[in-house]
N, C-alpha and C positions, 0 to 999 in steps of 0.2 A: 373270955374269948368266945366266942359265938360258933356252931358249928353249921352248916350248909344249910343241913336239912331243917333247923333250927328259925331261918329265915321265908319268909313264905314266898312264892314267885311274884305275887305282886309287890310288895316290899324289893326285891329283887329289881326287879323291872322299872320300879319308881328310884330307885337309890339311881341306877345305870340312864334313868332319864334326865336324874338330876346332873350327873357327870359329866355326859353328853351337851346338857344345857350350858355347861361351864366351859366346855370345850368350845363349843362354837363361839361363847359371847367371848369367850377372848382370844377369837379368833385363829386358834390352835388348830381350827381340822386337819388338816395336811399334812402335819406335823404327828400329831396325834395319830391317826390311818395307819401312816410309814411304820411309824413305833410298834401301834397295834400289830400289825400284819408281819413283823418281821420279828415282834419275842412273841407270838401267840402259842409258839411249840413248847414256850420255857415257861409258860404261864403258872405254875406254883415260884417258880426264881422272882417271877416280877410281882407276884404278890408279897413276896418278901421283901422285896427292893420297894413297894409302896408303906411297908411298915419304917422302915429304914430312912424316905423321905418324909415321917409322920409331923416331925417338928414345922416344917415348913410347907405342909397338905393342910393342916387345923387351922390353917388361915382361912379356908375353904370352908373347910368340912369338921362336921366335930367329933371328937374322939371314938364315940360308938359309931357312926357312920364308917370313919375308918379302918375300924376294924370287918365292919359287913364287907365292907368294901375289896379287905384284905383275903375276906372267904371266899366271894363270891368270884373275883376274879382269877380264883385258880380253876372255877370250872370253864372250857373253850366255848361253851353253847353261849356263856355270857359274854364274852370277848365277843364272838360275832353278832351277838344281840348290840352291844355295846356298838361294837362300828358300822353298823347299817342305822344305828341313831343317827352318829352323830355323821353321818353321810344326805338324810333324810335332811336334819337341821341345818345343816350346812345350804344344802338345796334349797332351801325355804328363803334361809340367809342373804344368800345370794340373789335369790327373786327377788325379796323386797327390797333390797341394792338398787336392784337395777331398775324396780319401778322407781327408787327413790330420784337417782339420777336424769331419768326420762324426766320424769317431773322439773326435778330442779333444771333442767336444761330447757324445759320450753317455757317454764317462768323466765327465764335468761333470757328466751331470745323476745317473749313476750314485754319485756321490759327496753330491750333493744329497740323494737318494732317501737313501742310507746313513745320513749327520748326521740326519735326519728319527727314521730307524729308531731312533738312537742315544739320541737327546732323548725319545722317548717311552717306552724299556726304561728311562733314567732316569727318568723325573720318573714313571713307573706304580711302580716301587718305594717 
């Protein structure tokens, strides 16, 4: 078992990057946030409850990561480090959504626009 001081900040900060990155890609923010923000007071309880979920986290992550994982989230400064990630990611997430959709929507209508053109160079012949 690893002990806090043992892990260095950045190691710390890259593991909570990674986290967060997994949070977002499957699409958990929200869900994640509420959870964050409502046991952040119990935060050694929920370190223990991620060793306790460890069978079914190591599909993720592997067994040393979960354990850091299990340190680092008893400290609060990381809980918040942690949900201003995955707040930021989220944000990003969401931008690229939306450019993706703007896009895909005016290919739509640009292809609308096109059949129209098509249907009247035909039927004016």
């Amino acid at each position: 078992m690893y002990l806090y001081e043992d892990i260095p900040e950045t190691e710390r900060h890259a593991l909570l990057d990674k986290l967060a990155g997994e949070v977002v890609r499957f699409h958990m923010a929200t869900p994640a946030i509420i959870f964050l923000e409502s046991t952040k007071y119990m935060n050694r309880i929920g370190s223990q409850f991620l060793i306790f979920l460890s069978p079914v986290v190591t599909a993720i992550f592997t067994k040393w990561e979960l354990e850091k994982y299990a340190v680092i989230i008893e400290e609060r400064e990381n809980i918040e480090y942690l949900l201003d990630k995955i707040e930021e990611l989220d944000r990003k997430q969401q931008d690229k959504e939306k450019e993706w959709k703007a896009k895909r929507k005016e290919e739509k209508l640009w292809r609308k626009q096109r059949k129209k053109e098509l249907k009247k160079e035909i039927s004016g012949k």
